[in-house]
Backbone as CSV, one residue per row, in Angstrom:
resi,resn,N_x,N_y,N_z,CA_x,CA_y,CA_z,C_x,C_y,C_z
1,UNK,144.615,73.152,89.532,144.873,73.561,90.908,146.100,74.460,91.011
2,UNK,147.045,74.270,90.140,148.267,75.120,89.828,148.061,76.644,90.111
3,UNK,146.898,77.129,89.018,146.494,78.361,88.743,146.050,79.086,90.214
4,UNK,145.607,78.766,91.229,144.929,79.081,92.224,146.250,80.200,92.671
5,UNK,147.191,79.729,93.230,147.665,80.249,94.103,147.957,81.708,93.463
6,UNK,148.582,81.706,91.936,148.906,82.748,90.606,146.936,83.894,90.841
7,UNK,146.121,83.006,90.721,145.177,83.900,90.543,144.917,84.789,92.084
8,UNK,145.121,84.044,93.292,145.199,84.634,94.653,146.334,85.799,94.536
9,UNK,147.567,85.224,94.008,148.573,86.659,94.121,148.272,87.996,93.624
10,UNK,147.650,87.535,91.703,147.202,88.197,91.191,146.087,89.301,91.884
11,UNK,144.934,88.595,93.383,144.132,88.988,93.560,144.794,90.317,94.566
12,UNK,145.543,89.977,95.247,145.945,90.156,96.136,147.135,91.622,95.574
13,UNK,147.702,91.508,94.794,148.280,92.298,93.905,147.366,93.766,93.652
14,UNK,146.393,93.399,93.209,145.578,94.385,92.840,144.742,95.062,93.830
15,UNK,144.550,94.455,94.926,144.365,95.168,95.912,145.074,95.472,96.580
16,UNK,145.802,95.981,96.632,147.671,96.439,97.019,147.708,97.792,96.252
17,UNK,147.020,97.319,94.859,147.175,98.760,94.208,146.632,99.625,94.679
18,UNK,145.058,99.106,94.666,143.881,100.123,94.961,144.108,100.663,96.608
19,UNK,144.205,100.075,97.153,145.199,100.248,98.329,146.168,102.140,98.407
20,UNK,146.960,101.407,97.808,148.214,102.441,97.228,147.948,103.442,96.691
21,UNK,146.466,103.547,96.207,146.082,104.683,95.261,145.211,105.547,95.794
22,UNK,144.819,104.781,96.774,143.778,105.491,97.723,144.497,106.758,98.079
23,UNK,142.827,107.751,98.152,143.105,109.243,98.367,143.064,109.022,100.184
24,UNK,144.334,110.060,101.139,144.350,109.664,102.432,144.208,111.430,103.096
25,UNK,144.475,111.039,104.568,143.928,112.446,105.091,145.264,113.329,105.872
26,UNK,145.611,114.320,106.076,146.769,115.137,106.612,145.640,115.634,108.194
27,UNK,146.388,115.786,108.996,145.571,117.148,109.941,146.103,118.636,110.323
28,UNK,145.572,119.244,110.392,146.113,120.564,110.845,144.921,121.567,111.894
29,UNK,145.887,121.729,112.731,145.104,122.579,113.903,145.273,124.188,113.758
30,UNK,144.172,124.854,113.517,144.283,126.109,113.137,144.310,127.209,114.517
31,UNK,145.814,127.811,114.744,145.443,128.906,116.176,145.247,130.072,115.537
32,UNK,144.058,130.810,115.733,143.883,132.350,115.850,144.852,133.353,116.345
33,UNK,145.298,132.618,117.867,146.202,133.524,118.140,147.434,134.181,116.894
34,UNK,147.933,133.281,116.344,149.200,132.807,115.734,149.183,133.020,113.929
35,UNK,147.756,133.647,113.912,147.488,134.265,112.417,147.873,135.683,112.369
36,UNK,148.014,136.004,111.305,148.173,137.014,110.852,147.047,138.079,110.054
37,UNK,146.454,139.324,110.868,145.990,139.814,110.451,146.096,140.653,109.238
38,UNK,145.551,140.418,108.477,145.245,141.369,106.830,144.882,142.184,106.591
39,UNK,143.594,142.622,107.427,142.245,143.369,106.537,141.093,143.383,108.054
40,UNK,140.909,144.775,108.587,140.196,144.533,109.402,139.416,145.878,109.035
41,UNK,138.286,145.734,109.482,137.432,147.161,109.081,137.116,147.661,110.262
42,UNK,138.043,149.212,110.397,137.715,150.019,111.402,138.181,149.480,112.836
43,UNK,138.816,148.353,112.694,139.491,147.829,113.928,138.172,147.620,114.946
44,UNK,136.713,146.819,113.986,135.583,146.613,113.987,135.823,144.845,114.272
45,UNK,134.349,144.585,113.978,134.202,142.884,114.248,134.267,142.078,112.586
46,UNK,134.675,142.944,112.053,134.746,142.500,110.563,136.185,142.269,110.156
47,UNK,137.037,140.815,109.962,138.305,140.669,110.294,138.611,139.449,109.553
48,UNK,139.652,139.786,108.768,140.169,138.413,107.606,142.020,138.534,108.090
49,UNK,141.959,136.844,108.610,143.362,136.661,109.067,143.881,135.393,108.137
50,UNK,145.430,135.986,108.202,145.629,134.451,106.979,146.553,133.521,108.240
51,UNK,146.465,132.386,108.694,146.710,131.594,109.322,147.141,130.237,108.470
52,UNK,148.726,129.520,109.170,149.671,128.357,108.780,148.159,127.091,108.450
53,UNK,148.397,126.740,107.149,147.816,125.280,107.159,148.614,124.634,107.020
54,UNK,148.441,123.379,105.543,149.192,122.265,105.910,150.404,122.645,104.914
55,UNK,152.009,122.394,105.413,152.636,122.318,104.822,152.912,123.884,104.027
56,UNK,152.932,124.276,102.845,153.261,125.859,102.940,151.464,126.733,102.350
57,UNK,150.588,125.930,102.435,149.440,126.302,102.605,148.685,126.923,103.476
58,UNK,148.120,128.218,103.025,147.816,129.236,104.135,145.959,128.421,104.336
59,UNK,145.571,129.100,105.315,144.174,129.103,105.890,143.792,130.764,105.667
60,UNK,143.058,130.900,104.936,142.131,132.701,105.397,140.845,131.975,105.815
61,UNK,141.044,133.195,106.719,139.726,133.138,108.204,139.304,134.452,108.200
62,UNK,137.886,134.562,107.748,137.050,135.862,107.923,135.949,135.590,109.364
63,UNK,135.991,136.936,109.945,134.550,137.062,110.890,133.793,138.136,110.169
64,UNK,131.982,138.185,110.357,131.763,139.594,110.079,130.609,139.055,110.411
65,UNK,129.685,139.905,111.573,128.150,140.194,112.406,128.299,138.410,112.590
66,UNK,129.314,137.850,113.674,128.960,137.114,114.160,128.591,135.657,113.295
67,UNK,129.402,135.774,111.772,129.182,134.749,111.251,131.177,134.651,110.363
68,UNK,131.274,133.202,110.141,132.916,132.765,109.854,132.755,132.291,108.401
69,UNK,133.767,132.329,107.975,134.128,131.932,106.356,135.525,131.507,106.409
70,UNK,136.076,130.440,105.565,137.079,129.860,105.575,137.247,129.628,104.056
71,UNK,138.880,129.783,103.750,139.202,129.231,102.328,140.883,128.988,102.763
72,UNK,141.376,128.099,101.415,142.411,127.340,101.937,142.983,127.776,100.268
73,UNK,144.750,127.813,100.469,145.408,127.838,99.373,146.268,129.594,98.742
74,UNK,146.647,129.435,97.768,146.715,130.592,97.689,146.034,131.208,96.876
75,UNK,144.589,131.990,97.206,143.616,132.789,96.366,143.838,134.178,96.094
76,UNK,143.240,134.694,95.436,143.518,135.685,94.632,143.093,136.857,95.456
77,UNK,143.366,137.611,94.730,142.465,139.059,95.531,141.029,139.448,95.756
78,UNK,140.715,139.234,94.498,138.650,138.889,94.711,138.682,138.537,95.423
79,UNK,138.390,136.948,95.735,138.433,135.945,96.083,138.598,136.429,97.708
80,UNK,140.052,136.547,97.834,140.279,137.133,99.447,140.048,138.469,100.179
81,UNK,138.994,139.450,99.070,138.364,140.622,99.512,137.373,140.367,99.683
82,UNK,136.523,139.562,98.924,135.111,139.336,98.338,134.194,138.520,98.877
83,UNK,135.326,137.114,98.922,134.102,135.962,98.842,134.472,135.573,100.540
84,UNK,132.846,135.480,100.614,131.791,134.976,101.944,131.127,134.047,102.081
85,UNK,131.667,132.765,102.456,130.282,131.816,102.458,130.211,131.129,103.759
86,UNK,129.005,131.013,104.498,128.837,130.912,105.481,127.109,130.552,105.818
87,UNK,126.292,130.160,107.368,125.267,130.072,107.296,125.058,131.415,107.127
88,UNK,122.762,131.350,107.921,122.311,132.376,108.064,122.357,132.439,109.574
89,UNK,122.263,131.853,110.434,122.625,132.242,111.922,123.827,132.013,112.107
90,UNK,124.014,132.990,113.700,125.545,133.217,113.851,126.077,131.398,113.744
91,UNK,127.506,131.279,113.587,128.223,130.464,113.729,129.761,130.639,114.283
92,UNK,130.040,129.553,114.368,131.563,129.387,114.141,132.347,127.865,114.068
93,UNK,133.616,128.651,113.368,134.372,127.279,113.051,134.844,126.338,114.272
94,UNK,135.172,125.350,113.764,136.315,124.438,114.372,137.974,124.516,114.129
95,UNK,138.588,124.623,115.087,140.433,124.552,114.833,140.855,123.300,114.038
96,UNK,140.473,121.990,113.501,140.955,121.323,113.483,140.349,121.297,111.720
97,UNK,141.584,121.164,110.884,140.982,120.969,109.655,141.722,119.393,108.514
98,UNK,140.700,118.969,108.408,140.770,117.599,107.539,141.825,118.499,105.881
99,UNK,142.672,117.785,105.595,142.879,117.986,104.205,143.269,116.912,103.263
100,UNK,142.653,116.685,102.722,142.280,115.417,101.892,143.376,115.378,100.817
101,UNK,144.391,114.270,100.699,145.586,114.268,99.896,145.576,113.151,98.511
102,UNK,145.444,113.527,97.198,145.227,112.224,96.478,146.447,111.485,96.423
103,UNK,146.721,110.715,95.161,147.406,109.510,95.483,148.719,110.051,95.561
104,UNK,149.294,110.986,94.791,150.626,111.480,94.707,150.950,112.319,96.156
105,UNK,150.184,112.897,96.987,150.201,113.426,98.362,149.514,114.919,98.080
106,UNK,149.744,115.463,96.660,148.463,116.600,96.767,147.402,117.030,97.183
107,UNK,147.490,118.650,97.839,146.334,118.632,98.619,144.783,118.908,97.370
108,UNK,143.600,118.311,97.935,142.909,118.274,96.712,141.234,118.587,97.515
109,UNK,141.532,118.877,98.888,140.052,119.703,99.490,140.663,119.675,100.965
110,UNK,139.910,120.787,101.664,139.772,120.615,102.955,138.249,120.622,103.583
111,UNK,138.196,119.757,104.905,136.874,119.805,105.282,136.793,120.096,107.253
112,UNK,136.434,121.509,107.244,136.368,121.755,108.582,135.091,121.983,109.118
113,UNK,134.656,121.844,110.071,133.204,121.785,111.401,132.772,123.275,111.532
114,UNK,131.214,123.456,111.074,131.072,124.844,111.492,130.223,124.271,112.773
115,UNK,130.127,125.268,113.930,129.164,124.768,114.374,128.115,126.369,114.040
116,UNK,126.875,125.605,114.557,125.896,126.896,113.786,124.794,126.738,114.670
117,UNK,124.294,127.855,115.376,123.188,127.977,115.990,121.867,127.957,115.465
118,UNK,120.938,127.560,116.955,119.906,126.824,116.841,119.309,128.239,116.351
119,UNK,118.239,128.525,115.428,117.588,129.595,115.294,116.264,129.727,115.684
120,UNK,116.181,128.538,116.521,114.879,128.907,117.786,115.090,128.967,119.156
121,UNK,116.558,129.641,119.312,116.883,129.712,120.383,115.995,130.701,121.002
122,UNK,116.103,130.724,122.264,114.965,132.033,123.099,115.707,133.195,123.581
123,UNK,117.103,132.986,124.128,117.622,133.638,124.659,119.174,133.554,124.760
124,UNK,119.782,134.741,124.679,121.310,134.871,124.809,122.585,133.489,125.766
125,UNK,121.472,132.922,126.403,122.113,132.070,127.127,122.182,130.369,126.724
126,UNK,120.972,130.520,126.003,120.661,129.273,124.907,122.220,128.747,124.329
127,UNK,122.788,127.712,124.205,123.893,127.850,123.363,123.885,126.433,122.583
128,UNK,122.100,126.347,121.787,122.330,124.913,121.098,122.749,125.338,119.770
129,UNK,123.668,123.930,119.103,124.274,124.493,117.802,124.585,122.830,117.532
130,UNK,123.972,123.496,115.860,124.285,122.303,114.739,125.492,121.811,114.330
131,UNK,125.871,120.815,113.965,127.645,120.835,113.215,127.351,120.421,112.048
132,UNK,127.825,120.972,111.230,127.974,120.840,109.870,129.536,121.006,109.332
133,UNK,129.707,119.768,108.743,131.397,119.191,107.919,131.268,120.311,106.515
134,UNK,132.452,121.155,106.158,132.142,121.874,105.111,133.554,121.436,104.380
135,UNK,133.057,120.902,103.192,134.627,120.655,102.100,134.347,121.595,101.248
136,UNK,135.866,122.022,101.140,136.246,123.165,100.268,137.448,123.051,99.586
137,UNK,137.311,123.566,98.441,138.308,123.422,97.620,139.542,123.961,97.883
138,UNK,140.779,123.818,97.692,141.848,124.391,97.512,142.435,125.192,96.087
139,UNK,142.923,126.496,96.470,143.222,127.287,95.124,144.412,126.893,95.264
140,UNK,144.928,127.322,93.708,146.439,126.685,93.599,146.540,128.057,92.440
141,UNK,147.820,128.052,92.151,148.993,129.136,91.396,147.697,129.440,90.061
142,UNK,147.429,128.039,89.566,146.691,128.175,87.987,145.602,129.135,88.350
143,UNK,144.846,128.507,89.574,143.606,128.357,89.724,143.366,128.945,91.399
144,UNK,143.394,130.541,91.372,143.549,130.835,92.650,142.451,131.486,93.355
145,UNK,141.514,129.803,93.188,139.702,130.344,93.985,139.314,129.109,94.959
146,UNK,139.307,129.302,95.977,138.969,128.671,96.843,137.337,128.700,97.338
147,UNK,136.386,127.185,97.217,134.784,127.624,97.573,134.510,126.577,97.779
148,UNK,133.068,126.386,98.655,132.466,125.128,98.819,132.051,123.942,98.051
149,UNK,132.272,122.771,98.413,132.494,121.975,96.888,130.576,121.364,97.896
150,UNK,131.198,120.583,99.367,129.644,120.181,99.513,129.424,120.335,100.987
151,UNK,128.375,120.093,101.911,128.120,120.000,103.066,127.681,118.560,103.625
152,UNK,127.938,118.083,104.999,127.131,116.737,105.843,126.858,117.445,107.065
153,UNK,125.828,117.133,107.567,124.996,117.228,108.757,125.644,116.348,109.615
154,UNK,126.625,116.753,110.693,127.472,115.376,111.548,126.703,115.132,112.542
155,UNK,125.039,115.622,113.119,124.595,115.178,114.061,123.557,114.272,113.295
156,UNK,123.138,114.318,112.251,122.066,113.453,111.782,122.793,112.104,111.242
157,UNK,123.766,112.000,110.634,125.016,111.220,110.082,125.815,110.836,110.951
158,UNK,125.994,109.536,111.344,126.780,108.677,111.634,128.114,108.649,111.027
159,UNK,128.001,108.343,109.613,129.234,108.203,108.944,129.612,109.405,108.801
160,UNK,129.330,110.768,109.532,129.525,111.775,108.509,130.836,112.279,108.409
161,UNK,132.247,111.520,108.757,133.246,112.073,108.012,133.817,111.516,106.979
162,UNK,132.974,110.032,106.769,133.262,109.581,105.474,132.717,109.998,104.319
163,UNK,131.302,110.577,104.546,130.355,111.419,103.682,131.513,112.811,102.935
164,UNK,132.075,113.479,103.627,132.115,114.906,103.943,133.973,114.003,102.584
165,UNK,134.553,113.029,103.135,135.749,112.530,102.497,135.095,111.758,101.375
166,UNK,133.803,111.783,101.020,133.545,111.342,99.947,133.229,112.331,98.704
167,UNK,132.844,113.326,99.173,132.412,115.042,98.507,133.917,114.631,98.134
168,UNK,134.878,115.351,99.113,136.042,115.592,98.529,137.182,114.944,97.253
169,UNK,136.765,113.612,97.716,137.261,112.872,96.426,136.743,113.192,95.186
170,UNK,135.289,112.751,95.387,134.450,112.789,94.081,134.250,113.750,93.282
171,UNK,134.115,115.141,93.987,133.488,116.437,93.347,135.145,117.844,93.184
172,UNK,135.942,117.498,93.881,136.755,118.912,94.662,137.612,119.295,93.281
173,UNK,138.069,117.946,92.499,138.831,118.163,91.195,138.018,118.979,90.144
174,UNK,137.112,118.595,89.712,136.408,119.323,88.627,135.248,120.611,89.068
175,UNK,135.551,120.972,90.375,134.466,121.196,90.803,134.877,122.948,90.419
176,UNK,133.755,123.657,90.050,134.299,124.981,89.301,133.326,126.289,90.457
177,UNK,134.413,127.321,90.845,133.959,128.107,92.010,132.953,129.290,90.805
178,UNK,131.714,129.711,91.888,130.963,130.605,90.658,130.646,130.200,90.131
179,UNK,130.138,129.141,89.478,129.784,127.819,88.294,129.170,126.986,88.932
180,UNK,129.743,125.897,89.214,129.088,124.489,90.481,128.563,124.842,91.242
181,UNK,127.503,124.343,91.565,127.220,124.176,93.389,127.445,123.207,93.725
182,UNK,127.788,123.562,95.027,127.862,122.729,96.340,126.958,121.557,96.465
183,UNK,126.711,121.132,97.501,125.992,119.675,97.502,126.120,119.422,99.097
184,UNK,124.705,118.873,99.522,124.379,118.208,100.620,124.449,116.972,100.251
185,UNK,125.058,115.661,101.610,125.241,114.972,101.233,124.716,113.770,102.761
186,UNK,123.800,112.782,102.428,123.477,112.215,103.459,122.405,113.033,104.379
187,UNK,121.695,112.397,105.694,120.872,113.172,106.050,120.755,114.895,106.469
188,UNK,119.667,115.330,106.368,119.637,116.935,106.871,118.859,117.089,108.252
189,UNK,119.054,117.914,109.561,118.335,117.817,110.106,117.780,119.184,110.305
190,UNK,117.272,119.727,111.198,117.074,121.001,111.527,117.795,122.201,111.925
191,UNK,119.154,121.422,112.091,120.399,122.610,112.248,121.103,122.794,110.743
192,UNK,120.767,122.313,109.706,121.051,122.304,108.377,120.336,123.248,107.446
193,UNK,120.667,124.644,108.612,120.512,125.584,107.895,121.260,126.045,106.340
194,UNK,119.964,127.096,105.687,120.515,127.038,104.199,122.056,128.135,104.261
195,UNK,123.043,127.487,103.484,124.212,128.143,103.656,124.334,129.564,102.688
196,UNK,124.688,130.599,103.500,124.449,131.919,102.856,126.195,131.992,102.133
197,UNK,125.606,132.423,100.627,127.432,132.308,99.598,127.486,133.883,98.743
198,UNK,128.439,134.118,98.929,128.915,135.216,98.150,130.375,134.874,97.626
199,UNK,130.293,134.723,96.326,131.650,134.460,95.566,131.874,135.488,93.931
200,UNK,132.818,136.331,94.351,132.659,136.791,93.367,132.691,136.790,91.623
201,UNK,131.975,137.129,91.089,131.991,136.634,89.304,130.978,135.531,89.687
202,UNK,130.251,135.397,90.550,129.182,134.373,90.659,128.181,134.134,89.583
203,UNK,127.713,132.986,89.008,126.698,132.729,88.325,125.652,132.975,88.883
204,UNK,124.357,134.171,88.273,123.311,134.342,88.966,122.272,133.098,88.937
């Protein structure tokens, strides 16, 4: 009977760790206003702004024909000339972006809301739209490529920001831009349109 209380501490101990080790979440609200434009074509609708994320981590934000692309970190020049990933109907983002921190507080993915239109809409006034959670990797100094690691459907999914924080844990470390694909994760519904990617040095 001695041992009980030693094996409870013990128990109790170790879930303290796992606890402690757990990967947790930062937030950051992204303003347009308050970015900084880069790269605009022709002072056209085609426009890449680099905007404050978390801590000294930038946000680049592309528009072009009515569709958005997002990457996080500091990426390279390809990378921030080049790469496009986004649906096939118009969309757009959400301001508010998840960034997923592992145990030491490193950032190790972000996951922000596209919303994305219905593509049986009838008319200009129609304004139904899908949400889809998109985690994406963060580039860093070594490694300066930022791309989609996976996608969740948040209207078919219940859980879907634990889905979308489960991509990120599992896949965002090893996950290789141009190389890997991405990944759906949990149900798809009909706004889970196929996501249109351009990354450059891409694997055909």
């Amino acid at each position: 009977m001695r041992l009980m209380p030693l094996v409870l501490s013990a128990a109790l101990a170790a879930g303290s760790a796992v606890v402690a080790n757990a990967n947790e979440s930062a937030y950051t609200d992204r303003n347009l206003d308050a970015c900084e434009t880069i790269a605009q074509e022709n002072e056209g609708p085609s426009i890449t702004l680099q905007c404050a994320g978390y801590k000294d981590l930038s946000v680049y934000f592309k528009e072009g024909d009515l569709r958005q692309s997002q990457a996080y970190g500091p990426i390279g020049k390809p990378y921030l000339d080049e790469a496009f990933e986004t649906f096939g109907p118009f969309n757009h983002t959400g301001a508010k972006i998840e960034w997923r921190l592992s145990a030491d507080g490193t950032p190790i993915a972000a996951i922000a809301r596209w919303f994305v239109a219905d593509p049986e809409q009838t008319d200009s006034t129609d304004t139904r739209y899908g949400q889809i959670l998109v985690v994406s990797t963060i580039a860093t100094a070594t490694n300066p490529r930022s791309c989609v690691v996976g996608y969740v459907d948040a209207l078919e999914n219940k859980d879907a920001n634990a889905l979308a924080r489960e991509i990120a844990d599992e896949k965002a470390a090893g996950f290789i831009c141009g190389t890997s694909q991405p990944e759906w994760r949990g149900k798809q519904g009909k706004f889970s349109e196929q996501p249109m990617r351009y990354l450059p040095g891409a694997a055909e």
